[in-house]
KOLNUTOR-278342 format. One record per residue: x, y, z of N, C-alpha, C, CB in turn. Coordinates in Angstrom, 1 decimal, padded with zeros to 4 digits. Glycine has a CB too. Layout:
residues N
n_c1 n_c2 n_c3 ca_c1 ca_c2 ca_c3 c_c1 c_c2 c_c3 cb_c1 cb_c2 cb_c3
X Y Z X Y Z X Y Z X Y Z
...
//
This chain:
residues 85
n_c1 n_c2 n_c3 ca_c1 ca_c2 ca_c3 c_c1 c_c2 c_c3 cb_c1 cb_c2 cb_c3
-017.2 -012.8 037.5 -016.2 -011.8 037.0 -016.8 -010.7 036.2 -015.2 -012.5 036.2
-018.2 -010.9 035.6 -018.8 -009.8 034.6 -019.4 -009.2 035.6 -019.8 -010.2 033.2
-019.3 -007.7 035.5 -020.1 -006.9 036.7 -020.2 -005.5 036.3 -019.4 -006.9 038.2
-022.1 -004.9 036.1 -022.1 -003.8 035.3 -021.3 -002.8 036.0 -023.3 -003.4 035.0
-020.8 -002.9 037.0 -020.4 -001.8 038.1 -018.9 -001.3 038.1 -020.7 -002.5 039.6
-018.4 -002.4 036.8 -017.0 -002.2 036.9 -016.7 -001.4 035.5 -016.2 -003.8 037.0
-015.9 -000.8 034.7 -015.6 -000.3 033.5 -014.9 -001.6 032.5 -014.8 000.9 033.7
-014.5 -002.2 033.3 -013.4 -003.5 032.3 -013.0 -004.9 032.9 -011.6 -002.9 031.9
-013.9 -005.9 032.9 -014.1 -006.9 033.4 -013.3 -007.8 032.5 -015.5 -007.1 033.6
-012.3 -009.0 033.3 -011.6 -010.0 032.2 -012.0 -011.2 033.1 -009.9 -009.7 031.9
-012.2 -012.4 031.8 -013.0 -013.5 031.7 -011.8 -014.6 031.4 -014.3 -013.3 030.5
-011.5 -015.7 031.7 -010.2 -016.3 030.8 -011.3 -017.2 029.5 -008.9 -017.7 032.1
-010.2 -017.2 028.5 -010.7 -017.8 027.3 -011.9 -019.1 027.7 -009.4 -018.5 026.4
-011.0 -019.8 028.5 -011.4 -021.4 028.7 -013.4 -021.1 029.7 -009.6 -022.3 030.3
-013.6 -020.1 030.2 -014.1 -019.5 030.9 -015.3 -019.3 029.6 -013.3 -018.4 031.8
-014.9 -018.2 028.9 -015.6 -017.3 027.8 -016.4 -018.6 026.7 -014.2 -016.1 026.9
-015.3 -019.7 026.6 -016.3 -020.5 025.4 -017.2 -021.0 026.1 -015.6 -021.8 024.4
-017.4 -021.4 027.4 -018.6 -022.0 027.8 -019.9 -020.5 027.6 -018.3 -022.6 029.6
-019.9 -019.5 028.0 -020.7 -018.6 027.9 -020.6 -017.3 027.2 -020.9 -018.4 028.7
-019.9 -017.8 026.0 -019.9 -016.8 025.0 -021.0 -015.7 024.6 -019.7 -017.5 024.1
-022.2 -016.5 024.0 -023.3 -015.7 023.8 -023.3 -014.8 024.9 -024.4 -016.4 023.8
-023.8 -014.9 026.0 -024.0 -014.4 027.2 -023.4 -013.3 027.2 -023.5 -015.2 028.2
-022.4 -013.5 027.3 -021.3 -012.3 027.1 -021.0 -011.6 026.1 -020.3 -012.7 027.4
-021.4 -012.1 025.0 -021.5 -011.2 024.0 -022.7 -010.1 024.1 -021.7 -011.9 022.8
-024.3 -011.1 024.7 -025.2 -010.3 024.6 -025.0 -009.4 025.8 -026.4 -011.0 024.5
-024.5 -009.5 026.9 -024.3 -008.6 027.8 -023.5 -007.3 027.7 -023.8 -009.1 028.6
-022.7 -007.6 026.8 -021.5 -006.3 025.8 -022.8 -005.3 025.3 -020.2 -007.2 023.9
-023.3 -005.9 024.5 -024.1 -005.2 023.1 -025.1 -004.5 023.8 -024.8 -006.4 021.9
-025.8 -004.9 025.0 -027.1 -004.6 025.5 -026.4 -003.6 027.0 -028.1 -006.2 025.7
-025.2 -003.1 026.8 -024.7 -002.4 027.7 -025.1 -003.0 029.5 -025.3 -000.9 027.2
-025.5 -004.0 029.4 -025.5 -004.7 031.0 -024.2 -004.8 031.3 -026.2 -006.2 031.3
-022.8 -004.4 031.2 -021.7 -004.9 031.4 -020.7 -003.9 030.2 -021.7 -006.8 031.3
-020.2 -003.5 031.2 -018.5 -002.8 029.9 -017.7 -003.8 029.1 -016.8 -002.1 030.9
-016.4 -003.6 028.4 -015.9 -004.1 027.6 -015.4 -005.7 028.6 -014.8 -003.0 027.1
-015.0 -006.3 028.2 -015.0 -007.8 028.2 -013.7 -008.0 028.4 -015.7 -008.5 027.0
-012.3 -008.2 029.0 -011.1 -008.1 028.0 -011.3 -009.7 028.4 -009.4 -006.9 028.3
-010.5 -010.5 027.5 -010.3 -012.1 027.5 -008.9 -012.4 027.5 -010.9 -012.9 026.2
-008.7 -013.2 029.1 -007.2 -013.6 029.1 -006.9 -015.2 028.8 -006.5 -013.2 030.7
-005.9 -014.8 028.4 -004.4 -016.4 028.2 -004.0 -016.5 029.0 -003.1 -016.4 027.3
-003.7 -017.4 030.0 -002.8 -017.8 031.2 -003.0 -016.5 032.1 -001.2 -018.0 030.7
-003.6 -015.5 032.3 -004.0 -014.4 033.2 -003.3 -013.4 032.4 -003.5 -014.4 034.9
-003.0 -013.5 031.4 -002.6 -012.3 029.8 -003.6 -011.7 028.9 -001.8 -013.0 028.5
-004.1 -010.5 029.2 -004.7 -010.6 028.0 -004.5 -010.2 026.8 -005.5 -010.3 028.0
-005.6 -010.8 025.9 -005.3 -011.2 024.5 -006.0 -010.5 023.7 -005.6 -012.5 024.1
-007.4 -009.9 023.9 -008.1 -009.9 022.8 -009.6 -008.6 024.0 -008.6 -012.1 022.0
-010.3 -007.6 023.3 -011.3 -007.0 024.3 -012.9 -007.4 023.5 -011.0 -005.1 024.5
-013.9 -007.2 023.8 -014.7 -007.7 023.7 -015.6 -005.8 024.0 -014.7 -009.1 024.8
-015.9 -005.2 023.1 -016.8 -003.6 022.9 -017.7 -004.0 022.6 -016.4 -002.3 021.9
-018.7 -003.1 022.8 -020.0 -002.6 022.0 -019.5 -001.5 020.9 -021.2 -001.8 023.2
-020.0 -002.0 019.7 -020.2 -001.4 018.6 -021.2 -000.2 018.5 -020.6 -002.3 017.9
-020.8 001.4 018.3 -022.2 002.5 018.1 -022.8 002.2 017.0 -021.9 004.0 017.9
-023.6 002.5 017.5 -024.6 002.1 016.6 -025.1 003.4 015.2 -025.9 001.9 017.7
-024.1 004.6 015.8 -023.8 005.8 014.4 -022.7 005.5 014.3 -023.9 007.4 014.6
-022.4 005.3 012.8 -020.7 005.3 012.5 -020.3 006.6 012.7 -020.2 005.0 011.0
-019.0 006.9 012.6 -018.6 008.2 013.0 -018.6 008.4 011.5 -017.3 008.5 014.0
-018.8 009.9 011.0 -018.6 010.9 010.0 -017.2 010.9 009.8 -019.0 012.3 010.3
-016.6 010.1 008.4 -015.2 011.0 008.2 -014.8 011.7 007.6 -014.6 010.7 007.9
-016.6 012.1 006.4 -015.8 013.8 005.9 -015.8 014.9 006.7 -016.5 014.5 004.7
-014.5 015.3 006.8 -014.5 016.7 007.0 -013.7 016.5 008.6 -016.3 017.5 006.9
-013.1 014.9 008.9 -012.7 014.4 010.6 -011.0 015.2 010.7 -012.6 011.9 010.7
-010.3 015.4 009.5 -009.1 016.0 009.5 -009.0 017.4 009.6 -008.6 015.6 008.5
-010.0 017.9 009.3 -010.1 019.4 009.2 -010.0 020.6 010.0 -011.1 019.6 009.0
-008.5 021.1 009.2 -007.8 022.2 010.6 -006.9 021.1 011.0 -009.1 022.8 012.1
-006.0 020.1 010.3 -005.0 019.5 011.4 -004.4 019.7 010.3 -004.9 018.1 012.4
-004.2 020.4 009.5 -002.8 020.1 008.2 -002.6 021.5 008.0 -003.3 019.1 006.5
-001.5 022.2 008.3 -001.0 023.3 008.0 -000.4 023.2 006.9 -000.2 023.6 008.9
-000.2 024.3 006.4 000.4 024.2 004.9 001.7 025.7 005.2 -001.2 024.5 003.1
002.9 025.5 004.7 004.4 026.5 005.6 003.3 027.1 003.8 007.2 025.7 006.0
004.2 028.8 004.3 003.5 029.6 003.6 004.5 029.6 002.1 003.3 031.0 004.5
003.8 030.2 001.3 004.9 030.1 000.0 004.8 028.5 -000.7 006.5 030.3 000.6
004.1 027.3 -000.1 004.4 026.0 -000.8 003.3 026.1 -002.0 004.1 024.4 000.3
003.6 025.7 -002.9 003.0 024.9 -004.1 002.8 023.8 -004.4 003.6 025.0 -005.0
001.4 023.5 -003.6 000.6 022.6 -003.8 000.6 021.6 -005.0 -000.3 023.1 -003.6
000.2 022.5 -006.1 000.1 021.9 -007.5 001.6 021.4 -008.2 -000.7 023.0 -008.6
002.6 021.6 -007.8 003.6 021.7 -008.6 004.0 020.2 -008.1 004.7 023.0 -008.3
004.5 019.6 -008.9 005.3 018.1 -008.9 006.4 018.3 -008.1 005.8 017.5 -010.4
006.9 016.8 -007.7 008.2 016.5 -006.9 008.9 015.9 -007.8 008.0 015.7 -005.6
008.8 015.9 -008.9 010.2 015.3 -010.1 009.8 013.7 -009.8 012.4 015.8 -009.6
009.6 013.2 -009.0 009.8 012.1 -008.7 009.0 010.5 -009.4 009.5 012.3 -007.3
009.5 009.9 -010.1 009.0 009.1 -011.1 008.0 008.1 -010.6 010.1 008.6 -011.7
006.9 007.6 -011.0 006.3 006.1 -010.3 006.1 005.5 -011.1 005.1 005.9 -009.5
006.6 003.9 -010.7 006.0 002.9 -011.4 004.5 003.4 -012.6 005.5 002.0 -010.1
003.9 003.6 -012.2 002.3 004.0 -013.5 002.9 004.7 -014.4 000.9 005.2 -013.0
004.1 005.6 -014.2 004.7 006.7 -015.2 005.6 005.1 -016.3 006.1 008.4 -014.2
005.6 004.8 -016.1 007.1 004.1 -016.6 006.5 003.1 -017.8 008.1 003.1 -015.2
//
C-alpha cells in the first residue's frame, strides 16, 4: 500500500502497528508521502514529514488587517474585565 509514486497512501491501523517504524522512517526520509491510517476503511489520523525550518511568525499577518479610516486604536471600549474588578 506505501508507494513513493503516490502523493497519499492509507495503511489500516491493524496493518500500521505491525510496521510502524518502517513507516514512520519512510514518512521522515521522504521515500513515501503522507501516510493517512484507516479504521474500518475510515480514516482517522495522517502520518507528515515534519520541515525541518519552522516557519517565521513574525511579521506572518502583515498587510491582512485593515484598519476603517478615522478608528482610534488607543481609545478604550468601556468594557469592564474580570483583572479590573
Amino acid at each position: 500500500m506505501l508507494d513513493a509514486h503516490h502523493d497519499t497512501a492509507g495503511i489500516a491501523v491493524t496493518e500500521f502497528k505491525a510496521r510502524c517504524l518502517s513507516v514512520i522512517d519512510d514518512v521522515a526520509q521522504g521515500k513515501t508521502g503522507p501516510v493517512v491510517l484507516l479504521k474500518r476503511n475510515r480514516p482517522v489520523v495522517a502520518i507528515v514529514p515534519i520541515d525541518d525550518e519552522p516557519t517565521d511568525l513574525w511579521g506572518a499577518m502583515r498587510g491582512s488587517v485593515t484598519v476603517a479610516p478615522g478608528t482610534d486604536l488607543t481609545a478604550g471600549t468601556g468594557e469592564i474585565w474580570d483583572a479590573e474588578l
